[in-house]
Backbone atoms as SQL, in Angstrom:
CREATE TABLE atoms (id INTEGER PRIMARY KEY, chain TEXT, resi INTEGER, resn TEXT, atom TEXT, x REAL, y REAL, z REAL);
INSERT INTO atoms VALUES
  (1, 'A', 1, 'UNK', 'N', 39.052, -190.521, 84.951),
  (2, 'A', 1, 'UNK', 'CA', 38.808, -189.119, 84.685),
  (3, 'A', 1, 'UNK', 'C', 37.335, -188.890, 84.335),
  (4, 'A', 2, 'UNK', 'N', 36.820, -189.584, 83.580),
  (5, 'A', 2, 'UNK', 'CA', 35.403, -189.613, 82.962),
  (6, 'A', 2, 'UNK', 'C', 34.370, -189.591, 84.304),
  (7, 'A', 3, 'UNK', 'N', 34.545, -190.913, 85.340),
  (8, 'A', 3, 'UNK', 'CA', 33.622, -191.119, 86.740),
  (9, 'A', 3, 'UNK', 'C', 33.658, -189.806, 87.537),
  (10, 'A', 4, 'UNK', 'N', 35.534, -188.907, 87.646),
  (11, 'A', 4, 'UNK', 'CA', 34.735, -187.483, 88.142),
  (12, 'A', 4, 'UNK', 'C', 34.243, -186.895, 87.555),
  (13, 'A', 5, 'UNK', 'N', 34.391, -186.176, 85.861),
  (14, 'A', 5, 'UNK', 'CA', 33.782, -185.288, 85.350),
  (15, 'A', 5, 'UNK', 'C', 32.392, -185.453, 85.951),
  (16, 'A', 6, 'UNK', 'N', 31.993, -186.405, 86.209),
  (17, 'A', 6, 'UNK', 'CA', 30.166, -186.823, 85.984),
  (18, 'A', 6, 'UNK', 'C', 30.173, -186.490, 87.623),
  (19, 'A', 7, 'UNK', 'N', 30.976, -186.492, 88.710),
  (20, 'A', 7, 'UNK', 'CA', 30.644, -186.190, 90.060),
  (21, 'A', 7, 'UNK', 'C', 30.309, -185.338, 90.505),
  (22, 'A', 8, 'UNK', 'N', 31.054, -183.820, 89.226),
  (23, 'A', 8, 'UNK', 'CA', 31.106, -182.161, 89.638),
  (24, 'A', 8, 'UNK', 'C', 29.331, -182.001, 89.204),
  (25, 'A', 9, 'UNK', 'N', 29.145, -180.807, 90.583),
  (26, 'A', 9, 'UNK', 'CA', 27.880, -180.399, 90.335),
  (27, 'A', 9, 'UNK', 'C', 28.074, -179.287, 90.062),
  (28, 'A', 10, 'UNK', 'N', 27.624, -178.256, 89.029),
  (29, 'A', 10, 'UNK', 'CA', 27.285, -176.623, 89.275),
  (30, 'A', 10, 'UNK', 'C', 26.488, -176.121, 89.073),
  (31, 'A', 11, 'UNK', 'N', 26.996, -174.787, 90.211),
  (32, 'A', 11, 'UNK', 'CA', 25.201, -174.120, 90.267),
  (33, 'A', 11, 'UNK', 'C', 25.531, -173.227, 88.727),
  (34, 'A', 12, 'UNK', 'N', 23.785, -173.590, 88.195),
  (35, 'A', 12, 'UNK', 'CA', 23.234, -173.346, 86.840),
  (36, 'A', 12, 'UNK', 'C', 22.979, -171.644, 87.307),
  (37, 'A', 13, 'UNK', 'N', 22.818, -171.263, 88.527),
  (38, 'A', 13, 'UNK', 'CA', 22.521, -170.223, 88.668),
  (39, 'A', 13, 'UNK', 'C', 23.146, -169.102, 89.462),
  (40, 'A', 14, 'UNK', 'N', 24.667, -169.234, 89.651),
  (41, 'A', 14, 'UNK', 'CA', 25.536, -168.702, 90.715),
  (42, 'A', 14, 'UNK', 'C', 25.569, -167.114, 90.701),
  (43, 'A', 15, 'UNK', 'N', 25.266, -166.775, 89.776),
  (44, 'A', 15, 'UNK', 'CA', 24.926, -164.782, 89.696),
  (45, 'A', 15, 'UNK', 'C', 23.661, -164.555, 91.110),
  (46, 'A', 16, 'UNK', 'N', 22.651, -165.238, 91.268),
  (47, 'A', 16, 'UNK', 'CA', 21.565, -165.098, 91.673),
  (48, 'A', 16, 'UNK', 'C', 21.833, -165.865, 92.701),
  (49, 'A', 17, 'UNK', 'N', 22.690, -167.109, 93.442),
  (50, 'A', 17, 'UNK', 'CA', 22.888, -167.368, 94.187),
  (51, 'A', 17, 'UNK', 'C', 24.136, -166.003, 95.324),
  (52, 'A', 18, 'UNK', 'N', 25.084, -165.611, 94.256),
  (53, 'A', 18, 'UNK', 'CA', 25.888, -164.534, 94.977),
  (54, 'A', 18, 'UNK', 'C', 24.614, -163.198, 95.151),
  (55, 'A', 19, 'UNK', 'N', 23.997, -163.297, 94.388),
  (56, 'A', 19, 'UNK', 'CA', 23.036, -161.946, 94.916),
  (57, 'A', 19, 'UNK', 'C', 22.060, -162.013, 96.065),
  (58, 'A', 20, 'UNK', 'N', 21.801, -162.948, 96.200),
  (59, 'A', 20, 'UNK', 'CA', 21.181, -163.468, 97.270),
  (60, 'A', 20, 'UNK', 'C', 21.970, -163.260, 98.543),
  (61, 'A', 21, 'UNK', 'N', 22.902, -164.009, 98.613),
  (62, 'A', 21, 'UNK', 'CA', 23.849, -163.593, 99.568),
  (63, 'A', 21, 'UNK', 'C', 24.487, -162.427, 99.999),
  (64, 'A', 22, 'UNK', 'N', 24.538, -161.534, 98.903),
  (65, 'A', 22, 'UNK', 'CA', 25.333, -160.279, 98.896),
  (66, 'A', 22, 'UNK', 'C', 24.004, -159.197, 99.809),
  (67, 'A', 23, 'UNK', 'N', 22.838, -159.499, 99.455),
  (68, 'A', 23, 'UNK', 'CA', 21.977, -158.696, 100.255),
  (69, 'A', 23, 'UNK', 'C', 21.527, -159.407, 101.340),
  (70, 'A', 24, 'UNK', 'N', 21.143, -160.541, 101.717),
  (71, 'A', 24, 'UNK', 'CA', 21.331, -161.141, 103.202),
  (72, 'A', 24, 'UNK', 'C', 22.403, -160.866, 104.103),
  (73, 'A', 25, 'UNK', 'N', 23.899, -160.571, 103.643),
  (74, 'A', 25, 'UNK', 'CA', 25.133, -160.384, 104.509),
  (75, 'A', 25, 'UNK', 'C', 24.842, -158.732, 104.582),
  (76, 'A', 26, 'UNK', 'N', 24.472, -158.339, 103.500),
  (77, 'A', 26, 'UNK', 'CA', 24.451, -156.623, 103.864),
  (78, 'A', 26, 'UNK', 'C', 23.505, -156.166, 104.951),
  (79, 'A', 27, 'UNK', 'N', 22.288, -156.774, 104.542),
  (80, 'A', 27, 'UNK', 'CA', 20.921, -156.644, 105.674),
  (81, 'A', 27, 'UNK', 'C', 21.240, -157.122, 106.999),
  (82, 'A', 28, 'UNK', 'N', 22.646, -158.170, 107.158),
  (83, 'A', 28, 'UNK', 'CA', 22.843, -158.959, 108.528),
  (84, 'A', 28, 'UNK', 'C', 23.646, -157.967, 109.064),
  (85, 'A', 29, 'UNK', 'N', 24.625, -156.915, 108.358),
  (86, 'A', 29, 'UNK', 'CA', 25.061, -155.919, 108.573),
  (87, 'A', 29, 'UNK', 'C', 24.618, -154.895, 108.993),
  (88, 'A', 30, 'UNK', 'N', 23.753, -154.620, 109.007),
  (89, 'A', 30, 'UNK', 'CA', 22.871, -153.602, 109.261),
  (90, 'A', 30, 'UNK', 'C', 23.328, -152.454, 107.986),
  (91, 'A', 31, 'UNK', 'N', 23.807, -152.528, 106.645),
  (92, 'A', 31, 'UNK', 'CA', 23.907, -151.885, 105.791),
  (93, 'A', 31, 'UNK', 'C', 22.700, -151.339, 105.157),
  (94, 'A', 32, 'UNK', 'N', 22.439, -150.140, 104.551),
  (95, 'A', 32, 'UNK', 'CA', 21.827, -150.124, 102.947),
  (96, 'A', 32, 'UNK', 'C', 22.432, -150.399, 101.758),
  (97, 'A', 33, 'UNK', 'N', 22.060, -150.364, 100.995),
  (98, 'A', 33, 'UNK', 'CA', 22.735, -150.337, 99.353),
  (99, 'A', 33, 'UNK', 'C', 23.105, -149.073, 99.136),
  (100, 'A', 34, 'UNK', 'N', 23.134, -148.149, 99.403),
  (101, 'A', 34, 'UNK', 'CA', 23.750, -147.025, 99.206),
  (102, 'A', 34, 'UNK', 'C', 24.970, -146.898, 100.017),
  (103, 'A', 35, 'UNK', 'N', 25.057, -147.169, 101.425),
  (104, 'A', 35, 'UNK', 'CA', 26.352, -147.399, 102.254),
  (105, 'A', 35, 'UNK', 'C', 27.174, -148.190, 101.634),
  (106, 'A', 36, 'UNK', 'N', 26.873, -149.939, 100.863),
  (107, 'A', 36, 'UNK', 'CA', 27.514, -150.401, 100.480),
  (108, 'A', 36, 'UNK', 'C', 27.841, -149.886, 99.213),
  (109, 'A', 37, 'UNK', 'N', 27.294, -149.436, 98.633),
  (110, 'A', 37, 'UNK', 'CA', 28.128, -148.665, 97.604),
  (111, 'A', 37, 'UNK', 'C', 29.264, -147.697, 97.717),
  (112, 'A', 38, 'UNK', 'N', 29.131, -147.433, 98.852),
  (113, 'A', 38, 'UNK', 'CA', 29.522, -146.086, 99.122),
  (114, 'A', 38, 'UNK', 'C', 31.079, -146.402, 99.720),
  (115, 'A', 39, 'UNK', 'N', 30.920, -147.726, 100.421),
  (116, 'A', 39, 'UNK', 'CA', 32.225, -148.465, 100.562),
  (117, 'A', 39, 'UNK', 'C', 32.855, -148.925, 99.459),
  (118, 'A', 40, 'UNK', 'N', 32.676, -149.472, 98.672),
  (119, 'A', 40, 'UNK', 'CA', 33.297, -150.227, 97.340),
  (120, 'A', 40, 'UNK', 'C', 32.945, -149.163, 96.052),
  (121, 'A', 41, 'UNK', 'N', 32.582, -148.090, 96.145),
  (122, 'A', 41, 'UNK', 'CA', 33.138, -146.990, 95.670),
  (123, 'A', 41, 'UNK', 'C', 32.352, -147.501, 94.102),
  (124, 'A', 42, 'UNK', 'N', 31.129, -147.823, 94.372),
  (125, 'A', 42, 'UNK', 'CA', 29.875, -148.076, 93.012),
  (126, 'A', 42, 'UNK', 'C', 29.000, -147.182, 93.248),
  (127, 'A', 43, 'UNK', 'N', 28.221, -147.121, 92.122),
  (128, 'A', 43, 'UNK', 'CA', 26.718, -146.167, 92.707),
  (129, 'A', 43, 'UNK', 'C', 25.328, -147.342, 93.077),
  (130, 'A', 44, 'UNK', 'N', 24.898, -146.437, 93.981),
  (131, 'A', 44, 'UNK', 'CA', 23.860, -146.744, 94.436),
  (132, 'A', 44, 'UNK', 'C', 22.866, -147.741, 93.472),
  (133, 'A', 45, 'UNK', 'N', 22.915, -147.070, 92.408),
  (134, 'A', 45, 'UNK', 'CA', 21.707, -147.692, 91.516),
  (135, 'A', 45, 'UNK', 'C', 22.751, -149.378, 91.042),
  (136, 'A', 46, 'UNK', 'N', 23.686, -149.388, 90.751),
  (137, 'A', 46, 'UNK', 'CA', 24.622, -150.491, 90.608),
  (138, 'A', 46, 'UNK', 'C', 24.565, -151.459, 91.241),
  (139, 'A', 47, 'UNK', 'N', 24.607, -151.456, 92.679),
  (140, 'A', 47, 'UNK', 'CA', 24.305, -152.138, 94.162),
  (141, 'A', 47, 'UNK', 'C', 23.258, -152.545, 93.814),
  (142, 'A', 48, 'UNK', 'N', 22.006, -152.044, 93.865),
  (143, 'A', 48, 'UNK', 'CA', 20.441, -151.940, 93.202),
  (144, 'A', 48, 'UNK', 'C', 20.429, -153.178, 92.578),
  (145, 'A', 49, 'UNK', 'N', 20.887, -152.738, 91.174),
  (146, 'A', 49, 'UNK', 'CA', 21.384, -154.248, 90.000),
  (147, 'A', 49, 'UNK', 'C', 21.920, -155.365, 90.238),
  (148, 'A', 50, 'UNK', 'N', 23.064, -155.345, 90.973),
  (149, 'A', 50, 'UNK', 'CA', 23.540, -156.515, 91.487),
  (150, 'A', 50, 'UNK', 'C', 22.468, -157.560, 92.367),
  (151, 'A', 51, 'UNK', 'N', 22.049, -156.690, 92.976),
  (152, 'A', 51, 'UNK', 'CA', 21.173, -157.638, 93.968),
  (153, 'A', 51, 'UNK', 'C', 19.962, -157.804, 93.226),
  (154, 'A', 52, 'UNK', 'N', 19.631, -157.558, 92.640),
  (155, 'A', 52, 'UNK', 'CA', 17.999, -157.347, 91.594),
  (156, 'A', 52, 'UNK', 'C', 18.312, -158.847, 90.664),
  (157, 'A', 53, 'UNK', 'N', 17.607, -159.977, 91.122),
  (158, 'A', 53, 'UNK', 'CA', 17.382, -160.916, 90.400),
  (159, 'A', 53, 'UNK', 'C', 16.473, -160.475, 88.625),
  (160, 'A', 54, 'UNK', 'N', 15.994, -159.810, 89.121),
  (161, 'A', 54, 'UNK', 'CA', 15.303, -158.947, 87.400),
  (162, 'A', 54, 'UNK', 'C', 16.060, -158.572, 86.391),
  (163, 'A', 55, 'UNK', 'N', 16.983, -157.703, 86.931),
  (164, 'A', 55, 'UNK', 'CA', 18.300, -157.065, 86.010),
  (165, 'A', 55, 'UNK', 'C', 19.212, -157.799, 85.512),
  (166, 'A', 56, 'UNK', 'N', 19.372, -159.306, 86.347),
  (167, 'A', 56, 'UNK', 'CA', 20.619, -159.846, 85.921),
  (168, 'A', 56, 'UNK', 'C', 21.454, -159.483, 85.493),
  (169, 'A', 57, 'UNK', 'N', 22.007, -158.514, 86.272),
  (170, 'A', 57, 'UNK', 'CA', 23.798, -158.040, 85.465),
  (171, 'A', 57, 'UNK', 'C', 24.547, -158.673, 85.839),
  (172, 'A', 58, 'UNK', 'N', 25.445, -159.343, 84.946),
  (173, 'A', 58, 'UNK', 'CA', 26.783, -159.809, 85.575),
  (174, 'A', 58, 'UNK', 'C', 27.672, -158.882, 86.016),
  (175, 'A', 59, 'UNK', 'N', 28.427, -159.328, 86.783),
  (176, 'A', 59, 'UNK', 'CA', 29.189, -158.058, 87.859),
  (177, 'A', 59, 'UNK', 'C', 30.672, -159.185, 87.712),
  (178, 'A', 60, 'UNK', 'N', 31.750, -158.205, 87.772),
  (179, 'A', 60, 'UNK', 'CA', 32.968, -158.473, 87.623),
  (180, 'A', 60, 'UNK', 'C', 33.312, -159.434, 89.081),
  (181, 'A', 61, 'UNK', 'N', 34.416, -160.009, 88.948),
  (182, 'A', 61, 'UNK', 'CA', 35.187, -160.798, 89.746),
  (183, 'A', 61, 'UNK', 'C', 35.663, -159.521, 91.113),
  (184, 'A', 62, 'UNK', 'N', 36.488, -158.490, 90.966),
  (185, 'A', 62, 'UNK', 'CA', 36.918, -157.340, 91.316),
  (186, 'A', 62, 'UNK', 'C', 35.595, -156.599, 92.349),
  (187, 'A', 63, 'UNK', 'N', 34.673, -156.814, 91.368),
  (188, 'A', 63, 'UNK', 'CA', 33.676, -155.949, 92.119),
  (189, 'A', 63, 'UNK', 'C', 33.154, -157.463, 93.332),
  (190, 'A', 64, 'UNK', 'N', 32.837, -158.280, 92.909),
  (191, 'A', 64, 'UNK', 'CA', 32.143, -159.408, 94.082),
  (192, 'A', 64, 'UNK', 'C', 33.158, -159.420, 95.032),
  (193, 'A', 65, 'UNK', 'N', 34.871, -159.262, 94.630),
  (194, 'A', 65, 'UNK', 'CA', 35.988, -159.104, 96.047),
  (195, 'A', 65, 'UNK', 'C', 35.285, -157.641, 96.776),
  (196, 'A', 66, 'UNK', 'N', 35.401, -156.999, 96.111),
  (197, 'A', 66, 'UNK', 'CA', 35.060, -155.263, 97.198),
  (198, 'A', 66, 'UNK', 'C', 34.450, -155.841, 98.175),
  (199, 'A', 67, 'UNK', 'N', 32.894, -156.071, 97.214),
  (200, 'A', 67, 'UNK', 'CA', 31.999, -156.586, 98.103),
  (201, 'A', 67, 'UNK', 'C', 32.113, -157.407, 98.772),
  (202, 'A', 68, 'UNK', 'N', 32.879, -158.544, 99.256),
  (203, 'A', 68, 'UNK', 'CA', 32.626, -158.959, 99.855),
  (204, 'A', 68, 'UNK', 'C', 33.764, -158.619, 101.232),
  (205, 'A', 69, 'UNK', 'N', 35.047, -157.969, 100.767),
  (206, 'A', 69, 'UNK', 'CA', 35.678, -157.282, 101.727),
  (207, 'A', 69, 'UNK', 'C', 34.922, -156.458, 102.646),
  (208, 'A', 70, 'UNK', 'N', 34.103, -155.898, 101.828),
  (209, 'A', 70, 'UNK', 'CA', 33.195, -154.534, 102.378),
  (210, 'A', 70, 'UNK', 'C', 32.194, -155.051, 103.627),
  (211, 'A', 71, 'UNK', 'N', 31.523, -156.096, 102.934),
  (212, 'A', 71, 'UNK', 'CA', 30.972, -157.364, 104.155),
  (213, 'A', 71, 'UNK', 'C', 31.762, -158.016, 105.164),
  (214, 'A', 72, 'UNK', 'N', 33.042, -157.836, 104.540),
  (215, 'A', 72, 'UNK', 'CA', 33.757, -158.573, 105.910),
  (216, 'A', 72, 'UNK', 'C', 33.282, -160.569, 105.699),
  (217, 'A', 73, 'UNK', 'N', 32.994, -160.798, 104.440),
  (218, 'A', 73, 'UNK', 'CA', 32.649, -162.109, 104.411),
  (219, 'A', 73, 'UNK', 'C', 33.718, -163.065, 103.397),
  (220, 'A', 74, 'UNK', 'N', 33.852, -164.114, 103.506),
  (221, 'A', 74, 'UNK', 'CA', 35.076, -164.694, 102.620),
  (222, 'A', 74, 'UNK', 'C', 33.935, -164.918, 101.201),
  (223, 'A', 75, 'UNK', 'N', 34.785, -164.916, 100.212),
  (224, 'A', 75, 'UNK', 'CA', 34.149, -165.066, 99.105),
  (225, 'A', 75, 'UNK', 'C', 33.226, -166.574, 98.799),
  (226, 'A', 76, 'UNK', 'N', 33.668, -167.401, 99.353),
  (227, 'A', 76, 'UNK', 'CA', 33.357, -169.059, 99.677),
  (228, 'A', 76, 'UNK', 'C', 31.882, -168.750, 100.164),
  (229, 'A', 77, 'UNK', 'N', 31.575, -167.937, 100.779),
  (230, 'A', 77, 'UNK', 'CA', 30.311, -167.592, 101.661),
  (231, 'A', 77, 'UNK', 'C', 29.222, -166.995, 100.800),
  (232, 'A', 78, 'UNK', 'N', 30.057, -166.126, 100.154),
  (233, 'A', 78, 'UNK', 'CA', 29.002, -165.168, 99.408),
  (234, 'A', 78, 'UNK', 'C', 28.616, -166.216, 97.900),
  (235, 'A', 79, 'UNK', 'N', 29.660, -167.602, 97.695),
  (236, 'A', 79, 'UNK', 'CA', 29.014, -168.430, 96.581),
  (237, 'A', 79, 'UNK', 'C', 28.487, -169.932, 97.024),
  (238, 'A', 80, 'UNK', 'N', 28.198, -169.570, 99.278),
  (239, 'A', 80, 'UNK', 'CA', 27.089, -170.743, 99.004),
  (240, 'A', 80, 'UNK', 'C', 25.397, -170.955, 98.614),
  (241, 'A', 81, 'UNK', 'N', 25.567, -172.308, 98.226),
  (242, 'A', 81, 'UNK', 'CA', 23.833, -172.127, 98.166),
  (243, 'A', 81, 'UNK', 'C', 23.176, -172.228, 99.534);
C-alpha cells in the first residue's frame, strides 16, 4: 500500500490546468465567453473568472459539467495536462 501511495502524481495546479482547457476547447469552438455563458446559463463576467488565471476562483463540480457539456468535451479532457 505504502509503494503506491508514493506512485500517485497530482496536479498541484488543476483549477488552472481546467482553465486552460476550458478556453482552448471554447476558442477551438469557435465560442466567446459570453456565448458560453450564455449556454450554461452563468454571466459573462463569471466565464471571464473561470478562465482568468489572476482571479483564481474556484468553480463548482456542477458548473465544470455544464461546461464541459456545453463544449461537447468529456470531463477527462478538460482535466488533462
Amino acid at each position: 500500500m505504502q509503494n503506491r501511495l508514493k506512485q500517485l502524481q497530482f496536479d498541484d495546479n488543476i483549477y488552472n490546468t481546467i482553465r486552460k482547457n476550458i478556453k482552448k476547447y471554447r476558442k477551438e469552438k469557435g465560442l466567446t465567453s459570453a456565448q458560453l455563458a450564455e449556454m450554461v446559463d452563468l454571466s459573462h463576467d463569471f466565464i471571464r473568472q473561470i478562465e482568468s488565471e489572476k482571479v483564481g476562483y474556484n468553480f463548482s463540480v456542477e458548473t465544470f459539467y455544464k461546461i464541459s457539456v456545453a463544449l461537447g468535451v468529456s470531463l477527462d479532457k478538460l482535466i488533462e495536462k
